[in-house]
C-alpha positions as CSV (number, residue, x, y, z in Angstrom):
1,X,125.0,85.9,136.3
2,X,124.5,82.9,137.7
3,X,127.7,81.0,137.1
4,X,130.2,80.4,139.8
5,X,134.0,79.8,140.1
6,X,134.5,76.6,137.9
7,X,136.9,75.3,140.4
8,X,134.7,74.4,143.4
9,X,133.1,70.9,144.1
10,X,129.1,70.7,143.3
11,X,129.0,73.9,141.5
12,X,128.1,73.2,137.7
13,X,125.6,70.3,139.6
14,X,124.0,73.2,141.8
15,X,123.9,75.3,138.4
16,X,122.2,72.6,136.7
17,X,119.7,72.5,139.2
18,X,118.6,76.4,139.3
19,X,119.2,76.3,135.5
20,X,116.5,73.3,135.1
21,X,114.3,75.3,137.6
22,X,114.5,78.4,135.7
23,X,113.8,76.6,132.3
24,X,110.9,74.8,134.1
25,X,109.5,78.2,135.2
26,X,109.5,79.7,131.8
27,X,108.0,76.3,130.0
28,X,104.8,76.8,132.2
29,X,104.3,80.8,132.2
30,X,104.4,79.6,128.3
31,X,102.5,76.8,128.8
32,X,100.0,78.7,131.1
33,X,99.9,81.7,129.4
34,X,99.0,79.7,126.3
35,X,96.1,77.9,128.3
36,X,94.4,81.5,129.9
37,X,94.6,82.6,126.6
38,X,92.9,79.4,125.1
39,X,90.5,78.6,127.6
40,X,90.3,81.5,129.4
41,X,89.4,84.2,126.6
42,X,89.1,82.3,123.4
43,X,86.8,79.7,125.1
44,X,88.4,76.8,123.5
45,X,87.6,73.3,125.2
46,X,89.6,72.5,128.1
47,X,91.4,69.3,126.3
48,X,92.2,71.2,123.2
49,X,93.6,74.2,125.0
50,X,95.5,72.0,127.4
51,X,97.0,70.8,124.0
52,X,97.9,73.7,122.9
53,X,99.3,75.1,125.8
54,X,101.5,71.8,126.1
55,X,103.1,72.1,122.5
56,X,104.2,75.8,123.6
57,X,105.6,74.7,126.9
58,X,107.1,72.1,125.5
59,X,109.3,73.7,122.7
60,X,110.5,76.2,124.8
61,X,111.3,73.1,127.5
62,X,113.6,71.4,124.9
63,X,115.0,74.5,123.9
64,X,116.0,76.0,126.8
65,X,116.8,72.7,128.7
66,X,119.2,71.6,125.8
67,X,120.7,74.9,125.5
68,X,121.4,76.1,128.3
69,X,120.5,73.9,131.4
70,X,122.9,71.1,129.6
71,X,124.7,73.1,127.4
72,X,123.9,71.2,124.3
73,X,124.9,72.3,120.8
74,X,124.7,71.3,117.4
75,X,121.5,69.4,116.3
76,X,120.2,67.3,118.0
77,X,119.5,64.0,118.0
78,X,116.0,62.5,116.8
79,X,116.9,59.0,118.8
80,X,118.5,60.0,121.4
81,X,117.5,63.4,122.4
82,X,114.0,64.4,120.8
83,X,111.9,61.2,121.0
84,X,112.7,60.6,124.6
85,X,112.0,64.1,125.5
86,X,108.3,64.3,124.0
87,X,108.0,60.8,125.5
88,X,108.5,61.7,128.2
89,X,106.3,65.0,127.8
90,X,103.4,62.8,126.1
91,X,103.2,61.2,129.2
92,X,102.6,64.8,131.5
93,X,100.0,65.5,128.4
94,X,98.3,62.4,128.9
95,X,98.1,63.0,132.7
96,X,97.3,67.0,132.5
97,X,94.4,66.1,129.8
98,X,92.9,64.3,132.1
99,X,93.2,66.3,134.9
100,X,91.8,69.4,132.9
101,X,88.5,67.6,131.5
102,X,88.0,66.5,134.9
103,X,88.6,70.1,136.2
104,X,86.3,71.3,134.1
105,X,83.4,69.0,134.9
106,X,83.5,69.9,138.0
107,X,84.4,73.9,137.5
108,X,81.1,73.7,135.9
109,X,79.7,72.6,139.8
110,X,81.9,74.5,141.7
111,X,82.1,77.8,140.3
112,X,79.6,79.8,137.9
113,X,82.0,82.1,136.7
114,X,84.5,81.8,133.8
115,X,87.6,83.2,136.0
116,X,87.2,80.6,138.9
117,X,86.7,77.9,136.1
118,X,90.0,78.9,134.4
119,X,91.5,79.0,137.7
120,X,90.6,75.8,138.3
121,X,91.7,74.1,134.9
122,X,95.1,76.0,135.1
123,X,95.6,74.4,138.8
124,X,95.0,70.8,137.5
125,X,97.4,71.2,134.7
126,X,99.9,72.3,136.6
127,X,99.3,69.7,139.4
128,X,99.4,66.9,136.8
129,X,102.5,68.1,135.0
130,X,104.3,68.8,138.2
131,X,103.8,64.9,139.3
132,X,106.3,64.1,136.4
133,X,108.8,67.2,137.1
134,X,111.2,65.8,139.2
135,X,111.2,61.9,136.4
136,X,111.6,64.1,133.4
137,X,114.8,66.0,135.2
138,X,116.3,62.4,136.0
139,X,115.9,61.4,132.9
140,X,117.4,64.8,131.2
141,X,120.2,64.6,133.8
142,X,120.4,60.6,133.1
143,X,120.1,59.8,129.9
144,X,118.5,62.8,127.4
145,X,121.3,65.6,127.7
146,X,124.2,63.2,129.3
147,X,126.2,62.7,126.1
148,X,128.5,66.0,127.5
149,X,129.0,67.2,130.6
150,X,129.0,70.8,130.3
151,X,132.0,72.9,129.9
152,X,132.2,74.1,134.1
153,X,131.6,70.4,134.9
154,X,134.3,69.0,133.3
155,X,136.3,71.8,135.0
156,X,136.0,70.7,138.3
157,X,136.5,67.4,137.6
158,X,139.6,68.4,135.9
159,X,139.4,67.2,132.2
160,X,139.0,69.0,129.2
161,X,137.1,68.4,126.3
């Protein structure tokens, strides 16, 4: 389990951490999965899969972030918490498109086999979505998922909800 003794200094910020890691690692084996699948064996365009794989990733980002990286219940909030989220994902689509029509332009020149293309595609979208990895967790930590600390947080700093 990966919770620690509420009582010590740093800990629910250290659990936020691995938590956002972890919730990051399963939003792109989604995301990626979704993309070999697409591009890989269905033969979809690059853009179109890269689309696809970013809607999957991206539900089970929200999900899991608000759940259980910031321990977020109830509905949530179209203004406050879903807008800024995609936003903020929009923006790693817009970059990862790119990078994955580029990729495969120049698959096309670097490798005749469909493998080594996919490869290649699935290495630029996760090069392009990992530039905005480390904004989107500021701006989860920040301002998305910020309306409650969660539970072990306001522990150690000795309030209660």
């Amino acid at each position: 389990m990966i919770d620690a003794p509420a009582g010590r200094p740093g800990t629910a910020r250290r659990r936020i951490y691995l938590r956002y890691v972890l919730a990051s690692a399963a939003s792109v084996a989604a995301g990626q999965a979704t993309l070999l699948v697409c591009f890989g064996f269905a033969g979809w365009p690059a853009e179109v899969s890269n689309l696809t794989a970013f809607v999957v990733g991206g539900v089970v980002s929200f999900t899991v972030n608000r759940r259980w990286t910031w321990e977020r219940r109830g509905r949530s909030n179209l203004v406050r918490e879903i807008l800024p989220f995609w936003a903020l994902a929009l923006t790693g689509l817009l970059l990862s498109t790119w990078a994955v029509g580029l990729a495969e332009d120049n698959a096309h020149r670097i490798a005749t086999g469909r493998a080594v293309q996919t490869l290649l595609v699935m290495a630029a979208s996760l090069l392009a979505f990992g530039v905005v990895w480390i904004a989107k967790f500021v701006a989860f930590d920040r301002f998305i998922f910020r309306s409650d600390a969660p539970a072990a947080e306001r522990e150690t700093r000795g309030t209660t909800a």
